[in-house]
C-alpha positions as CSV (number, residue, x, y, z in Angstrom):
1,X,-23.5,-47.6,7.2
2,X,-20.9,-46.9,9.8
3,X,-21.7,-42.8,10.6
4,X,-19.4,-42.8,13.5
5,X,-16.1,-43.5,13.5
6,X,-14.2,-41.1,15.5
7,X,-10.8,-42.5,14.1
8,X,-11.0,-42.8,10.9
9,X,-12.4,-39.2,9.5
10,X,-15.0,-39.6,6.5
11,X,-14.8,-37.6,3.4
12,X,-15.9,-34.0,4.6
13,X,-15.7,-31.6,2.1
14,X,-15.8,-28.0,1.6
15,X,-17.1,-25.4,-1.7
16,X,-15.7,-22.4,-2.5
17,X,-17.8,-20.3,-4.8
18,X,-16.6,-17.9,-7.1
19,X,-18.8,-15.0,-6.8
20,X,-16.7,-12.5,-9.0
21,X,-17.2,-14.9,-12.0
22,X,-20.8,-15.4,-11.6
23,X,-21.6,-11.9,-10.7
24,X,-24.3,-11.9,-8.1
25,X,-23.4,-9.7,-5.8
26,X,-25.5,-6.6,-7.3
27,X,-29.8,-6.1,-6.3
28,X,-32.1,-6.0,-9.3
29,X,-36.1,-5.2,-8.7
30,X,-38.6,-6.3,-11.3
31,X,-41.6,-5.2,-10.0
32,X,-43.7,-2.7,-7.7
33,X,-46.0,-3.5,-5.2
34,X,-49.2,-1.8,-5.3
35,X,-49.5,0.1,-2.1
36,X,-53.1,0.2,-2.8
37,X,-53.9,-3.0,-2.9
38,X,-52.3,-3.9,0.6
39,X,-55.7,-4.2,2.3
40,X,-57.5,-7.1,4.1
41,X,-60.2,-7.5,1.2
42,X,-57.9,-7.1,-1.9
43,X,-55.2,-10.1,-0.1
44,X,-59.0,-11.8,0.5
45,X,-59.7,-12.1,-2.7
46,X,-55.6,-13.3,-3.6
47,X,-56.2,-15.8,-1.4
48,X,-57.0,-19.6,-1.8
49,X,-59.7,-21.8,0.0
50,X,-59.7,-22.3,3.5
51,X,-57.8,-18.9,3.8
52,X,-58.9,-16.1,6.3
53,X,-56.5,-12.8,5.8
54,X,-56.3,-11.0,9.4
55,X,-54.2,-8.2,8.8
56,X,-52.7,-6.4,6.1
57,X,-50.5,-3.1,6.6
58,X,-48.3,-0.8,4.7
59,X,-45.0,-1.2,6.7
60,X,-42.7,1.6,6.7
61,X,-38.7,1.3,5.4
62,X,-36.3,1.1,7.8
63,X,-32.7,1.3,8.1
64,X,-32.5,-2.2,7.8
65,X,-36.2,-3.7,5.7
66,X,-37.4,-1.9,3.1
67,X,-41.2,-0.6,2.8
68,X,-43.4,-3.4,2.3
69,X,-47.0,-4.9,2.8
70,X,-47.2,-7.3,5.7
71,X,-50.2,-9.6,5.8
72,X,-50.7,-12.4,8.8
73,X,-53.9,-14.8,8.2
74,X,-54.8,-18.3,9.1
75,X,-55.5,-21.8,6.7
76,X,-57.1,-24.3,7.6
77,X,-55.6,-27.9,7.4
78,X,-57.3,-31.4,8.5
79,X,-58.7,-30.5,12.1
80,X,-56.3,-28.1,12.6
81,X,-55.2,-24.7,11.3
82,X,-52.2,-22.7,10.8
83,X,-51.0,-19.2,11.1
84,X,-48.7,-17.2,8.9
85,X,-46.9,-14.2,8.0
86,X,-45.8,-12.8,4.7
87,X,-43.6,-9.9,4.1
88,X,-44.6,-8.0,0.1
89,X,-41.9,-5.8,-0.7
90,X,-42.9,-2.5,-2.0
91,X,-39.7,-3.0,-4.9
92,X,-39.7,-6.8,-5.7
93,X,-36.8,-8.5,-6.8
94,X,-39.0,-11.8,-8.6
95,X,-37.9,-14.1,-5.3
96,X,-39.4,-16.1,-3.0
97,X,-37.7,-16.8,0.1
98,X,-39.1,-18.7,3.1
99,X,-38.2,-19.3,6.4
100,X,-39.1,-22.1,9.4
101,X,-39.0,-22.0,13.4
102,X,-36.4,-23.8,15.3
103,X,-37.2,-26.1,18.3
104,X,-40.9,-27.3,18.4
105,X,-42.0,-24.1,16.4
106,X,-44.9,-22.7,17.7
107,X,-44.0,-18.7,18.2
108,X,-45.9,-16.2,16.7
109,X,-44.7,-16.0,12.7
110,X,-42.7,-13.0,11.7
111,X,-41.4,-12.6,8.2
112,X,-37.5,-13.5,8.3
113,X,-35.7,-10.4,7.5
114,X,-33.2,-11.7,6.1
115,X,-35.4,-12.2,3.0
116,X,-36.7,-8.8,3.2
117,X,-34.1,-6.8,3.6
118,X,-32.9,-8.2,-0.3
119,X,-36.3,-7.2,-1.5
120,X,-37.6,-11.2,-1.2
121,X,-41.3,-11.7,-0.6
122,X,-40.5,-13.1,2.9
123,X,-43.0,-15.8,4.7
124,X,-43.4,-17.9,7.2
125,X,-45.7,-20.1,9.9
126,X,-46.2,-21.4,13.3
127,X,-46.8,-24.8,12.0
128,X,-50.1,-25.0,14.1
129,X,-49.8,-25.0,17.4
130,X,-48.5,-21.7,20.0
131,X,-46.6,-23.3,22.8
132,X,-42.9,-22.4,22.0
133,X,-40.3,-24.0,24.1
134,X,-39.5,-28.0,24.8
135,X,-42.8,-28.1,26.0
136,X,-44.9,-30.9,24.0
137,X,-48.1,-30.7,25.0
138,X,-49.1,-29.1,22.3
139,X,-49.2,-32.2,20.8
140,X,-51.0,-34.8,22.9
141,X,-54.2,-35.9,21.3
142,X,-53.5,-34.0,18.0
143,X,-52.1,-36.1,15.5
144,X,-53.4,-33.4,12.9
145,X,-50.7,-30.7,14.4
146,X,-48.1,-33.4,14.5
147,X,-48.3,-33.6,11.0
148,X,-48.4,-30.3,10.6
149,X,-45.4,-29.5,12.3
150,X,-43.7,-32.0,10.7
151,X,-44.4,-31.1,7.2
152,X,-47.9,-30.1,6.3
153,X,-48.2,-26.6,7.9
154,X,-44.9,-24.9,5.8
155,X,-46.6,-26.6,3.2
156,X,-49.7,-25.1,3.0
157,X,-48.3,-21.6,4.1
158,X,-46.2,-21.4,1.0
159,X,-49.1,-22.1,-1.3
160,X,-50.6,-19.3,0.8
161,X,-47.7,-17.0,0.0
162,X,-47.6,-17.6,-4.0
163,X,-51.2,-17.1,-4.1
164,X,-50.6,-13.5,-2.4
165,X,-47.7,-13.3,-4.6
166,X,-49.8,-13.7,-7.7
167,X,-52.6,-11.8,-7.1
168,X,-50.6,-8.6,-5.2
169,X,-48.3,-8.5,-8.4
170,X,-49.3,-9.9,-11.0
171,X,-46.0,-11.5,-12.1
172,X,-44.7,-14.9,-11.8
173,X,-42.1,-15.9,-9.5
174,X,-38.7,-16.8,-10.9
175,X,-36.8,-18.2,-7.8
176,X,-37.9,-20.0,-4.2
177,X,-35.4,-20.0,-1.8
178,X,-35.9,-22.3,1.6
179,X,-33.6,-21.3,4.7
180,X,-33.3,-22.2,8.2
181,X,-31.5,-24.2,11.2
182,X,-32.2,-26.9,13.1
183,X,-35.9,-28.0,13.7
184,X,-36.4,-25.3,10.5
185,X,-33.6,-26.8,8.9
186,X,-35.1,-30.6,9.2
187,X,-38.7,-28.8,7.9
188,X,-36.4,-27.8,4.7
189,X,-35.1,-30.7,4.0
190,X,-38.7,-32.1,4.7
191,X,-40.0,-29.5,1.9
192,X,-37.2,-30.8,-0.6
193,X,-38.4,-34.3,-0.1
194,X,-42.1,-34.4,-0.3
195,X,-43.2,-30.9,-1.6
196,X,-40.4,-30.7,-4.7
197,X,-41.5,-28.2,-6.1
198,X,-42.3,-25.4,-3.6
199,X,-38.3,-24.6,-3.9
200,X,-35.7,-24.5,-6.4
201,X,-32.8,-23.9,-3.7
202,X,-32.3,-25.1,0.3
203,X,-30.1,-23.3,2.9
204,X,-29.9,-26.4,5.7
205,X,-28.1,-25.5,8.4
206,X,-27.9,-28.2,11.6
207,X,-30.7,-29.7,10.7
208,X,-32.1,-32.4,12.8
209,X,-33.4,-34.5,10.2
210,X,-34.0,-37.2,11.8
211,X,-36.0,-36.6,14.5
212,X,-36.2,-39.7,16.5
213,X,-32.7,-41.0,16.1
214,X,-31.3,-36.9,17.1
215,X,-34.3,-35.7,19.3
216,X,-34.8,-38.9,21.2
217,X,-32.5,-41.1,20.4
218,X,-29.3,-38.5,20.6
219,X,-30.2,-36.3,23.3
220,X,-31.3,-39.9,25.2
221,X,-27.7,-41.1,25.3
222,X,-26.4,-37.5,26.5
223,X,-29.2,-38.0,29.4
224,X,-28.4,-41.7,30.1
225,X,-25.0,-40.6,30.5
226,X,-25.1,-38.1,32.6
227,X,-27.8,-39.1,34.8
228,X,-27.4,-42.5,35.3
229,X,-26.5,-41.7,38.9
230,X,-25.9,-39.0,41.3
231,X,-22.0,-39.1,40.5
232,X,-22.1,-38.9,36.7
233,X,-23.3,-35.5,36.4
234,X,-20.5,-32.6,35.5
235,X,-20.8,-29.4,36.8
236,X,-19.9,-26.7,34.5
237,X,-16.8,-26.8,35.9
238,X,-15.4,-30.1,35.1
239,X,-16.8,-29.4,31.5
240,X,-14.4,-26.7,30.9
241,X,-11.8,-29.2,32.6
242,X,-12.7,-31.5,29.6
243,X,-13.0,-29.0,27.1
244,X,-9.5,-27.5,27.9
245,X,-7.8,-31.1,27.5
246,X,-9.2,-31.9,24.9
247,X,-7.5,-28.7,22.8
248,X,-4.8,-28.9,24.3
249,X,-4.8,-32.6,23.0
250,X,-6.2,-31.7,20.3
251,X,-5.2,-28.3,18.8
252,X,-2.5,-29.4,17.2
253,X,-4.2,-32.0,15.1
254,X,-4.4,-29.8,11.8
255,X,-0.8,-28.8,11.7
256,X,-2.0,-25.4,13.6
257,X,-2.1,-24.3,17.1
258,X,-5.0,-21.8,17.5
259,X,-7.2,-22.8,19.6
260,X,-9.3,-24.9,17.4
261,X,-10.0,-28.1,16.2
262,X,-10.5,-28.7,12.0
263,X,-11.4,-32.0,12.7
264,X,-12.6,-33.4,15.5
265,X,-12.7,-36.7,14.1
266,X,-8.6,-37.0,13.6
267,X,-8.0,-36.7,17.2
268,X,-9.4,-38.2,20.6
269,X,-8.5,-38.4,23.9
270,X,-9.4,-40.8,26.8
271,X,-11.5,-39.5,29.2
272,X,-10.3,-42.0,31.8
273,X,-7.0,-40.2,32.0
274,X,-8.6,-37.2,33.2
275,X,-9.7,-39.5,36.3
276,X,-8.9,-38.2,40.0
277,X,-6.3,-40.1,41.9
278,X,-7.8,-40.1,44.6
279,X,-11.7,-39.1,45.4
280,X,-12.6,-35.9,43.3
281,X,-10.5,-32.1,43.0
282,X,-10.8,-29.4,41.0
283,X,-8.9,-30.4,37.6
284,X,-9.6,-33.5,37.3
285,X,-12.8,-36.0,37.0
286,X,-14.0,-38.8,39.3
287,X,-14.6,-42.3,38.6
288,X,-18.4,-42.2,37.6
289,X,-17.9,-38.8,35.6
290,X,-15.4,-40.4,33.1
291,X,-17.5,-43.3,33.1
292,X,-20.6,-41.4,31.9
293,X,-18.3,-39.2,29.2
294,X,-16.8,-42.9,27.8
295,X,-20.3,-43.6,27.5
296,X,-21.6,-40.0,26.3
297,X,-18.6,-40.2,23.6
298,X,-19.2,-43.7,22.5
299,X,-21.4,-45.2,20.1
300,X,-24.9,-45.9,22.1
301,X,-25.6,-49.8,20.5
302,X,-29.0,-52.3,20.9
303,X,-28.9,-55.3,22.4
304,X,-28.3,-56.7,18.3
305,X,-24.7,-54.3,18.2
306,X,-26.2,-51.9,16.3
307,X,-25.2,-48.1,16.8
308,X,-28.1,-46.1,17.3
309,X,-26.5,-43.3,18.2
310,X,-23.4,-41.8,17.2
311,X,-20.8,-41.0,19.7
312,X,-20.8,-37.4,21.0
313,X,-17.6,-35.2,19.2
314,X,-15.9,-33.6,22.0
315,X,-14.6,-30.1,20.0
316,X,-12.9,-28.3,22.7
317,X,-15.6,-25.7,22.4
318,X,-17.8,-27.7,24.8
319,X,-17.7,-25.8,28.1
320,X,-21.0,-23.9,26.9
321,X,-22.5,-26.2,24.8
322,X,-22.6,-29.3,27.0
323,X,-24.2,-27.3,30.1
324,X,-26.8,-25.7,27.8
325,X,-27.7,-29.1,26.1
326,X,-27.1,-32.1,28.4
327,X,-26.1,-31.2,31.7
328,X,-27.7,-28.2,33.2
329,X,-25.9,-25.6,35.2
330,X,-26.9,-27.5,38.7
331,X,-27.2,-31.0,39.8
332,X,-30.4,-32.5,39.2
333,X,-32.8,-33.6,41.8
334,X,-32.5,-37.6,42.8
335,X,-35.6,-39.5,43.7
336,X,-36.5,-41.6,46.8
337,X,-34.7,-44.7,45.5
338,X,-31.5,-41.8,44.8
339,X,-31.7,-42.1,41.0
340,X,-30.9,-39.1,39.0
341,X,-34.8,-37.9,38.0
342,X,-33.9,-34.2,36.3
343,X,-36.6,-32.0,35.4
344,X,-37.5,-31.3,31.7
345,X,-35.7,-28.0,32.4
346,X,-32.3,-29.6,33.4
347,X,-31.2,-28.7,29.8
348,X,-32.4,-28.1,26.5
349,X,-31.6,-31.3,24.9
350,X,-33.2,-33.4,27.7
351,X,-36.2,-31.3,27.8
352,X,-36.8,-31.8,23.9
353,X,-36.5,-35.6,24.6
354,X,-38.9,-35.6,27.0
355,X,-41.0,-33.3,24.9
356,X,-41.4,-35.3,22.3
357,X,-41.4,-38.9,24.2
358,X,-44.5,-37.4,26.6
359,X,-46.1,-35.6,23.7
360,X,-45.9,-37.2,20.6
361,X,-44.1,-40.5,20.8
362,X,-45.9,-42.0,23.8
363,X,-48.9,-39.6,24.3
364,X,-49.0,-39.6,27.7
365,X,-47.8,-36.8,29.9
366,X,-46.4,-38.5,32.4
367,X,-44.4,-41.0,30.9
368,X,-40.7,-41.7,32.5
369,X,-38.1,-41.2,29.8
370,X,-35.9,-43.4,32.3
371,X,-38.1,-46.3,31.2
372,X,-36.9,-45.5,27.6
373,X,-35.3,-49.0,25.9
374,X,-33.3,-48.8,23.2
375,X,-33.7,-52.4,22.8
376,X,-37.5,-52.4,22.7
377,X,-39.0,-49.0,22.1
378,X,-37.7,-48.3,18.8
379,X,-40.7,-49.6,17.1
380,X,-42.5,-46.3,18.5
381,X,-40.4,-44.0,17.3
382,X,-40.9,-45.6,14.0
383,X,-44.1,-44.5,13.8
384,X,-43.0,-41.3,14.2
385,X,-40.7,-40.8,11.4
386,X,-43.5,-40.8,8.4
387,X,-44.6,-37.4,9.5
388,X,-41.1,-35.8,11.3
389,X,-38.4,-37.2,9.4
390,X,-36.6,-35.8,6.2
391,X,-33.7,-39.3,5.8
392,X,-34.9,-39.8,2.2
393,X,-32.1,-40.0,-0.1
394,X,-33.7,-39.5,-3.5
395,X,-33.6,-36.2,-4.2
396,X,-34.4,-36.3,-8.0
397,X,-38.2,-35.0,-7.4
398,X,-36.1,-31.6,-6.6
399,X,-32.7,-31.6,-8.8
400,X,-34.3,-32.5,-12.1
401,X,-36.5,-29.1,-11.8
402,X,-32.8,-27.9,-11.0
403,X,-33.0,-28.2,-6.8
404,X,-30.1,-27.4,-5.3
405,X,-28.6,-27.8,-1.8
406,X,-26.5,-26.1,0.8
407,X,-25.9,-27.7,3.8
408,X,-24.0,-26.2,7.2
409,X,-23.3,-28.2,10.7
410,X,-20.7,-26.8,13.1
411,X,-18.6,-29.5,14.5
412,X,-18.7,-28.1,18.4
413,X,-23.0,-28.6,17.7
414,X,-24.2,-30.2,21.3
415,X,-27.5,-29.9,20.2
416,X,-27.3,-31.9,17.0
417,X,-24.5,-34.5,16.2
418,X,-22.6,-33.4,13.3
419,X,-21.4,-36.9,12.1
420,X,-25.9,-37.8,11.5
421,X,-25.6,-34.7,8.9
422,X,-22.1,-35.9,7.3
423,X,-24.0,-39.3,7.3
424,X,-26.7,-38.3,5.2
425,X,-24.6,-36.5,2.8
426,X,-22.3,-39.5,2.4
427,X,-25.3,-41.3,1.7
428,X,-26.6,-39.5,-0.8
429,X,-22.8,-39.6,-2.5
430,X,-23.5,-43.3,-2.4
431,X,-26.8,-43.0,-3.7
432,X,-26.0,-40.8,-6.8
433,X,-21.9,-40.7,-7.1
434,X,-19.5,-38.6,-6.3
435,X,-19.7,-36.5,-9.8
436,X,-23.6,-36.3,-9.4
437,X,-23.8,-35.3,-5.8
438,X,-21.1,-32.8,-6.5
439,X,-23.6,-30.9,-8.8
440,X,-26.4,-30.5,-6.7
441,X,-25.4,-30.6,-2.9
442,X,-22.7,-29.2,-0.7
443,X,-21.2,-29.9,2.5
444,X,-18.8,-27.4,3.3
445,X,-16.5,-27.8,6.0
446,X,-17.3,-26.1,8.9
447,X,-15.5,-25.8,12.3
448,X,-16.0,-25.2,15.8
449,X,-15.6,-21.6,17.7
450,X,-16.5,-19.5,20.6
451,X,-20.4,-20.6,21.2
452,X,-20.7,-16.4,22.1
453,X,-20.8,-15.2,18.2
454,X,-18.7,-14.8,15.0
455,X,-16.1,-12.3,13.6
456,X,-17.5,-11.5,10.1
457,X,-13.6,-10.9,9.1
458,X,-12.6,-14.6,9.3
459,X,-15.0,-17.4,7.5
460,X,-14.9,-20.1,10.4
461,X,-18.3,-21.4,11.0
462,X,-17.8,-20.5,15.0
463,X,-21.6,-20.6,15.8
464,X,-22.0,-24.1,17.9
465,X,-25.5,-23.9,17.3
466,X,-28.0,-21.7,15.1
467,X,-28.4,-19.6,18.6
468,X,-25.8,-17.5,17.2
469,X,-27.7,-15.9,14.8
470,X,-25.0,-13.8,13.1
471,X,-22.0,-16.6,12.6
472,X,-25.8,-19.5,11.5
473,X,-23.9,-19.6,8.2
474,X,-20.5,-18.7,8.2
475,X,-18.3,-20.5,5.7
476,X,-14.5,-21.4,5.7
477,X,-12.7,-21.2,2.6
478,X,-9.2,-21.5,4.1
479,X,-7.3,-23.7,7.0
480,X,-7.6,-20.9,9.8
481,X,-8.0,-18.1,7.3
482,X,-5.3,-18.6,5.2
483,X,-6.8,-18.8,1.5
484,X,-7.1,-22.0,0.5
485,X,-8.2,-21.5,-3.4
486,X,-7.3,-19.3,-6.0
487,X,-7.7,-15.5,-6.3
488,X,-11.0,-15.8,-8.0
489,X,-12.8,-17.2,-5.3
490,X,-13.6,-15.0,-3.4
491,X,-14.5,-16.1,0.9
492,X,-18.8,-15.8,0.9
493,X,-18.4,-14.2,4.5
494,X,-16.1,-10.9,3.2
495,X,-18.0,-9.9,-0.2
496,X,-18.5,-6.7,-0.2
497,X,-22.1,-5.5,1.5
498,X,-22.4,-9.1,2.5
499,X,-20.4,-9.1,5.6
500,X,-22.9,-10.7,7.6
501,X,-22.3,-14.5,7.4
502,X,-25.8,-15.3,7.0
503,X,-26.2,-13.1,4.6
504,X,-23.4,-13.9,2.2
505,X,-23.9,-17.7,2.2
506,X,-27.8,-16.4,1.5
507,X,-26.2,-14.4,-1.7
508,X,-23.9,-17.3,-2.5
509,X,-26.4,-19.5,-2.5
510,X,-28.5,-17.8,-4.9
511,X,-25.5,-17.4,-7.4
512,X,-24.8,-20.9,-7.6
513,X,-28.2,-21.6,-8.0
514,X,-28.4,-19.1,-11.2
515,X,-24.9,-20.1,-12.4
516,X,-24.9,-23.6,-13.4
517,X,-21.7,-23.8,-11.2
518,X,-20.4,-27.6,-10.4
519,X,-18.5,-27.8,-7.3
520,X,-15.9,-30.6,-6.9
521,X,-14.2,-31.6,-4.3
522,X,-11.5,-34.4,-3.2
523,X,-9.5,-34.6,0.0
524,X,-6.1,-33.2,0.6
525,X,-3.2,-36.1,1.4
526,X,-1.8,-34.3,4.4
527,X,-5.0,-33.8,6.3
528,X,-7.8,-35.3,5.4
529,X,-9.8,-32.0,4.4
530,X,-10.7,-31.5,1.1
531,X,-9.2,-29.1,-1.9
532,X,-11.6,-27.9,-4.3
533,X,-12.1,-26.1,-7.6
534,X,-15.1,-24.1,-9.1
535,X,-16.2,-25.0,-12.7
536,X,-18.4,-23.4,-15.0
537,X,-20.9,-25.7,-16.7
C-alpha cells in the first residue's frame, strides 16, 4: 500500500458525536469504597500471585480528584518485575480507566487524573524498567523488560488493578477504558490486539505503532537528512523561513486564509525555490539545506524502490516542532573526517533512534546509527516488531466483545508521521469495509496549530504533539470553527463541564461506547474532507 502520497490526499475522515441524543454528559456513582479496607494487608490479600502491595493510603479530595485509596505495589513477570499505581475512588462510578507512559516509559507510575477526577478507578505502570528519557540502556541485556515495555508489563498491571477492584468493592466492573499518546498510545493499540479483552474502549492519540518503521526508521530519515553533512543542518531560523512559506503557500489551500493548513496533503511547495542565489542570507536556504529538506520531505526508498518511510508533511507549524524533533537548537558536532556525528541529545527524535538502535535493536551501546542501511538492516528491526509493534489489522478479538476505537494524530506531528496512522486506518477500511470500519473505529480529522497549547473555545486539534497536554485530544467538528453538522451535534471540546479537550473526547468516547452509535463518513467534493452524519443503531 501506497501511505504517502503528498498529492493525491487519502480518504481522512472526521466524527461528530451527538452527545445531547445519547445523554452522557451527567456523573453517576454505583458504589463506595470502604475507607477501611484501604490498608497494605486488606489490598494483600485482593491481590493475585506474584503481587507485593507497598503502599496503600486514604488520599484526601481535592479541588480537582476526588477522595480516594491509592495503592503502588510491584508484580513480578519473567526475570523482571513491574511497578504500578492504582487510584480507588472513594465514590465509584463502575469504570475502569487506564493509562500508559509516553517515550520509553520508565517514570515513576502515578494514577492519570484524568480518570480520577470522573470517579474511574485510575491505574497505571512503569512497564519495568526506571530510566525515563531517550536513554535505552535500560534495555541492553534484558530482553524480559523489552517485552515488557512492549506489551507485557500494562498487561499484567491491569490484571493487578481488577483484582484490587474486586476485592476493594465487591462489585464487577461494567466498562474499561484505555487512553494515551504516543509510545502509550502504541501500548493501547498493543492491548487491543493481543490482550482483547482487558478493554472495551481505546483513546489512541499519535501513537507510534509501529515502532521500527516510526522510531527507527522515521526519525532515521529526519537524521540522514539533516546530518548528512555539515551544510544540511537548519538552524531554527531557516525553519521558521520554511515554515512561513509554506503557509503562505499553503494557507489558502482549504478555501480559508487563517493561518492554518486542513490538509497538508492538498498542497506542497518546492523547497528548491526557497534556495539562496547566491551563498546563504537570512530568508532564504542554501544549496545542501534544500537538498536535505527534498530528501527529509520525500519518501525514504530501499535499494528494491520500496518506501520505507513516508515523506515528512511540512504543516506550516514546523518552526517548533522540527528543532525539538530533528534538528536541535545548535549545530551538531562534526568528526575528524567532518561528518555530521550529533549527540543522542541533538533532538528528541534522533535520540529515540539511537535509543532504541544501541539498546534494543543492536544491543550494543556503542553502535553508530550512521552505519544504519536501510537496504540491509531491516531484517533486525524485524525482530523487533513481535514484542513493540501494534500493525495488526484484525481487530475482531476486540469489536465482537463490542471494542471500540478513537483514534487522534495532529497533522503538524514532527515526532510521529501522521500519514503511518491514516495508513493503518485505511488498512483496516480495506480489511473490513467501509460500513464495518465505520462502526467500530474513528479517525477524526485533526489539524495543525500553535505547538504552545490549545483554546478550549475552538475544536482544532492544535497540539503538534501529546506535549501539549490540554489540546492531546481536541476535536474539530467544523472547517475553522464554523459548524459543520447539524444542531444536534454538539462540538466534544465545548460540552458543558467538559471544556477541557481531553476531557470531552474522554466523555465522548465513553458515550459512543454506551450508545450503539454508528458513525459514517464520506468526503466532501470541494475539498477532499469528509461530511458526516450520526446514526442511532
Amino acid at each position: 500500500m501506497d501511505l504517502h502520497r503528498h498529492t493525491k490526499p487519502r480518504s481522512f475522515w472526521k466524527r461528530s458525536v451527538a452527545l445531547a441524543i445519547c445523554g452522557c454528559t451527567g456523573l453517576a456513582f454505583a458504589a463506595t469504597g470502604p475507607v477501611s479496607n484501604c490498608n497494605v494487608s486488606s489490598m494483600q490479600s485482593y491481590s493475585p500471585a506474584g503481587t507485593t502491595v507497598d503502599s496503600a493510603d486514604v488520599v484526601a479530595a481535592t479541588t480537582t480528584t476526588p477522595q480516594h485509596c491509592l495503592v503502588k505495589g510491584t508484580t513480578t513477570t519473567v526475570n523482571n518485575s513491574i511497578t504500578w499505581a492504582v487510584g480507588l475512588p472513594t465514590a465509584w462510578n463502575d469504570k475502569l480507566y487506564w493509562g500508559a507512559q509516553g517515550g520509553f516509559a520508565g517514570s515513576a507510575p502515578v494514577p492519570p487524573g484524568l480518570g480520577l477526577q470522573r470517579g474511574y478507578v485510575s491505574g497505571i505502570t512503569d512497564t519495568g524498567h526506571r530510566q525515563v528519557g531517550i536513554d535505552g540502556s535500560w534495555a541492553l541485556n534484558s530482553p524480559d523488560k523489552v517485552i515488557d515495555f512492549g506489551h507485557r508489563g500494562i498487561h499484567v498491571s491491569v490484571e493487578v488493578g481488577k483484582a484490587l477492584v474486586a476485592g476493594y468493592y465487591q462489585s464487577p466492573i461494567k466498562r474499561s477504558i484505555m487512553q494515551s499518546c504516543s509510545n502509550g498510545g502504541r501500548a493501547t493499540m498493543m492491548e487491543s490486539q493481543r490482550y482483547p479483552k482487558d478493554f472495551d474502549g481505546y483513546i489512541i492519540t499519535a501513537p507510534a505503532f509501529d515502532w521500527a518503521g516510526q522510531v527507527v526508521l522515521d526519525f532515521y530519515h529526519g537524521s540522514s537528512s539533516f546530518f548528512a553533512k555539515p551544510g544540511s543542518w537548519l538552524p531554527p531560523a531557516k525553519v521558521k523561513v520554511l515554515a512561513d512559506a509554506y503557509l503562505a503557500a499553503c494557507d489558502a489551500s482549504d478555501g480559508v486564509v487563517d493561518g492554518l493548513v486542513a490538509d497538508p496533503r492538498f498542497c506542497t511547495i518546492d523547497p528548491r525555490s526557497l534556495q539562496c542565489a547566491g551563498s546563504d542570507g537570512p530568508a532564504c536556504l542554501t544549496k545542501d539545506q534544500t537538498d536535505a529538506v527534498v530528501r527529509f520531505t520525500s519518501d525514504l526508498k530501499n535499494k528494491f524502490g520500496e518506501t520505507v518511510s513516508p515523506g515528512w508533511v511540512l504543516s506550516g507549524d514546523d518552526a517548533g516542532g522540527i528543532p525539538a524533533w530533528k534538528t536541535g537548537a545548535t549545530a551538531p558536532p562534526v568528526d575528524a573526517n567532518g561528518t555530521p556525528n550529533p549527540p543522542s541529545t541533538q533532538a528528541a527524535g534522533h535520540g529515540f533512534m539511537v535509543g532504541t538502535l544501541t539498546g534494543i535493536v543492536y544491543n550494543n551501546a556503542s553502535y553508530d546509527w550512521r552505519k544504519f542501511d536501510v537496504d540491509n538492516d531491516e531484517n533486525f528491526l524485524a525482530q523487533t516488531q513481535g514484542a513493540l509493534s501494534a500493525t495488526d489489522t484484525n481487530l475482531m478479538p476486540a469489536v465482537s466483545r463490542g471494542g471500540r476505537f478513537l483514534i487522534f494524530h495532529g497533522w503538524a506531528d514532527q515526532a510521529l508521521n501522521p500519514l503511518r496512522t491514516i495508513g493503518y486506518w485505511e488498512a483496516v477500511v480495506a480489511r473490513y469495509g467501509k460500513a464495518k470500519a465505520d462502526s467500530f473505529i474513528g479517525l477524526p480529522e485533526s489539524f495543525n496549530g500553535p505547538v504552545t497549547g490549545s483554546s478550549t473555545s475552538t475544536s482544532i486539534l492544535r497540539a503538534s504533539t501529546c506535549g501539549c497536554a490540554t489540546a492531546c485530544a481536541t476535536l474539530f467538528t467544523g472547517p475553522h470553527g464554523s459548524p459543520a453538522f447539524s444542531s444536534t451535534a454538539i462540538q466534544w471540546s465545548v460540552v458543558p463541564s467538559f471544556n477541557t479537550p481531553s476531557i470531552s473526547a474522554f466523555n465522548a468516547a465513553w458515550c459512543w461506547l454506551r450508545s450503539g452509535l454508528v458513525l459514517n463518513s464520506g468526503l466532501s467534493a470541494r475539498s477532499g474532507r469528509p461530511s458526516a452524519s450520526v446514526n442511532l443503531t
